[in-house]
Each structure stands twice: as C-alpha cells, then as structure tokens.
C-alpha positions as CSV (number, residue, x, y, z in Angstrom):
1,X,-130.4,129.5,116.3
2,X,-127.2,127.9,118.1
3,X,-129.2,125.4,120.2
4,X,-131.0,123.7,117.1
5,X,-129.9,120.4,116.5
6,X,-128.8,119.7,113.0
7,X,-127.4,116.8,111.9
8,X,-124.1,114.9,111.3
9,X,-122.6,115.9,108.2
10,X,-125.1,118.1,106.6
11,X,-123.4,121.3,107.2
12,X,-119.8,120.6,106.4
13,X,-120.4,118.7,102.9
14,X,-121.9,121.5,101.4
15,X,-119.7,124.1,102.7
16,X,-117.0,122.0,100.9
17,X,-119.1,121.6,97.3
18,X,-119.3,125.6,97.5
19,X,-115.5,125.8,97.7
20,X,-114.6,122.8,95.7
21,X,-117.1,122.9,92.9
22,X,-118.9,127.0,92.9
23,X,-115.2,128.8,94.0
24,X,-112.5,126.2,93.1
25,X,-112.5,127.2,89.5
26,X,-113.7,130.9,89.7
27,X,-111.3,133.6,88.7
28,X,-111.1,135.9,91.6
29,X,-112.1,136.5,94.5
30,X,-115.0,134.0,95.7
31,X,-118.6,134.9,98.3
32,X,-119.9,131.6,100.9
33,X,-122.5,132.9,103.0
34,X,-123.8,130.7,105.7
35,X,-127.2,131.9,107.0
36,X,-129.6,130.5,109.7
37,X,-132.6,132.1,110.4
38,X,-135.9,131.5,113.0
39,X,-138.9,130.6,111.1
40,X,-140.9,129.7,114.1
41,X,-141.1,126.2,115.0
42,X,-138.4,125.6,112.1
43,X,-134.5,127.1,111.2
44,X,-133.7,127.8,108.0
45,X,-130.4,127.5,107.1
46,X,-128.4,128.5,103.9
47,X,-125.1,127.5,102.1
48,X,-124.8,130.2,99.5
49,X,-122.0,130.8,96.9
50,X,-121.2,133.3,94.1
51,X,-119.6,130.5,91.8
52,X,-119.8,128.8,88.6
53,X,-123.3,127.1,89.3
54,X,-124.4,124.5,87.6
55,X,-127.3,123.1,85.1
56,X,-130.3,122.2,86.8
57,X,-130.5,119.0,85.4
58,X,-127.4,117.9,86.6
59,X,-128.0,118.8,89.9
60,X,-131.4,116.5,89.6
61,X,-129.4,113.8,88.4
62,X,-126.7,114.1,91.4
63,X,-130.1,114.3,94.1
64,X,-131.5,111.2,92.1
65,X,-128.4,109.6,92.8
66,X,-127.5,109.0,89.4
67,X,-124.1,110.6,89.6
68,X,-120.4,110.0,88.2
69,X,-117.4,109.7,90.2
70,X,-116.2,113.0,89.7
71,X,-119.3,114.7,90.6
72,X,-119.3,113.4,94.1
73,X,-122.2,112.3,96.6
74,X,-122.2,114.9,99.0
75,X,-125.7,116.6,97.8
76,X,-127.6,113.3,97.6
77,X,-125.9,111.9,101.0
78,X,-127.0,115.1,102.5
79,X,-130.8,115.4,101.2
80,X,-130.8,111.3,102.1
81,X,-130.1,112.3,105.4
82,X,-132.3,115.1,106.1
83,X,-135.3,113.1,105.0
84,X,-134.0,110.1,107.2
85,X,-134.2,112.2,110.1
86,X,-137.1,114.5,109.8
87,X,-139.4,113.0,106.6
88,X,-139.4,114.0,103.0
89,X,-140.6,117.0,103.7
90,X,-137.4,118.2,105.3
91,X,-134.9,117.5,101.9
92,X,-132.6,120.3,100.3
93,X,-134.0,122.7,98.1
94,X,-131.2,124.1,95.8
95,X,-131.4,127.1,93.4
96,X,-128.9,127.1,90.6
97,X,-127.8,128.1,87.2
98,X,-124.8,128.0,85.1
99,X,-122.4,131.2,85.8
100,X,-125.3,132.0,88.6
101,X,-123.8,130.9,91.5
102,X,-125.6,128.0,93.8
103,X,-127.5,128.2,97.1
104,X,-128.7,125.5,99.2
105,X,-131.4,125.7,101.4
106,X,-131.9,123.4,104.5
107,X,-135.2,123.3,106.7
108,X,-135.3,121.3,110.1
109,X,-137.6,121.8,113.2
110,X,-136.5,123.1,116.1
111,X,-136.8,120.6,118.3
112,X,-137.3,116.7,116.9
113,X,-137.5,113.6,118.7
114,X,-134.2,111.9,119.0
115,X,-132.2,114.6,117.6
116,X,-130.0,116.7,120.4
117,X,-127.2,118.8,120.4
118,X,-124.8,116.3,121.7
C-alpha cells in the first residue's frame, strides 16, 4: 500500500485527535493502530485508538461542522477533503462510543486522476 497516494493532511490530523482527544486524558497506558489494507482497486486505511471515545452525536455535529473552539476542526477538514478529492463517496466513516475508544476509517482508490505521490 506505500505507493497509494493519499492526501495532504488526512493522515496526520487524526493521528493527532487519537493522541490529543482518545489518549491525552486516559489513565494508563494508551493503543493507536494505523492500518492500510488492499481492497482491490481501493486502500483502506485506519486510525484506531483505545481511548475515551466520544458520543456519536457529537461526533456528527463536529462532521456537520457545527463545532466549538475547543473541539477542533480536524475531522470535518479531513472528511471535507477526502470528498473534494475523490466524491462523497470517499468521506470518513468513524465508529465511536463513550469509554469505547474511536476508529476512523478512510477509503481512497488506488490510483485517481490528479492525485500522485509527489
């Protein structure tokens, strides 16, 4: 899966919400596991943590956009760019729950017009 293209800033911003917002907080010792798998013409890529979570509705008020200072952008800037790029189709799916931990899964072709690896 290293020579799929994926793009600016989609990786790094929710590597930093797992630490920041699932592990920050957390007594203990803290799990991210970053995953990309072939699924054929597509990788699918994960962002997983064993953290606090979060309410469900929250998170669909941060991907609305409808989020406070404090909760930060990163999600929605992330999902806004994946669909940019590749269609709605292509936008984060995220499970979640409260004391559950949150994982973030990213599709994106392969290959894509006028994305590259450079």
């Amino acid at each position: 899966m290293l020579p799929v293209a994926v793009p600016f800033l989609c990786l790094q911003p929710l590597v930093e919400n797992a630490v920041r917002h699932g592990l920050e907080s957390k007594n203990g010792v803290g799990r991210i596991a970053i995953v990309a798998e072939d699924a054929g013409a597509e990788c699918h890529i994960s962002v997983e943590d064993d953290g606090l979570g979060m309410d469900p509705e929250r998170l669909r008020r941060i991907l609305a956009g409808d989020v406070s200072a404090e909760s930060g952008v990163g999600l929605a800037n992330v999902d806004e760019r994946l669909r940019q790029v590749y269609g709605d189709e292509y936008g984060l799916v995220v499970e979640t729950a409260e004391g559950a931990g949150t994982k973030v899964n990213i599709r994106v072709p392969k290959y894509h017009p006028g994305v590259s690896a450079r």
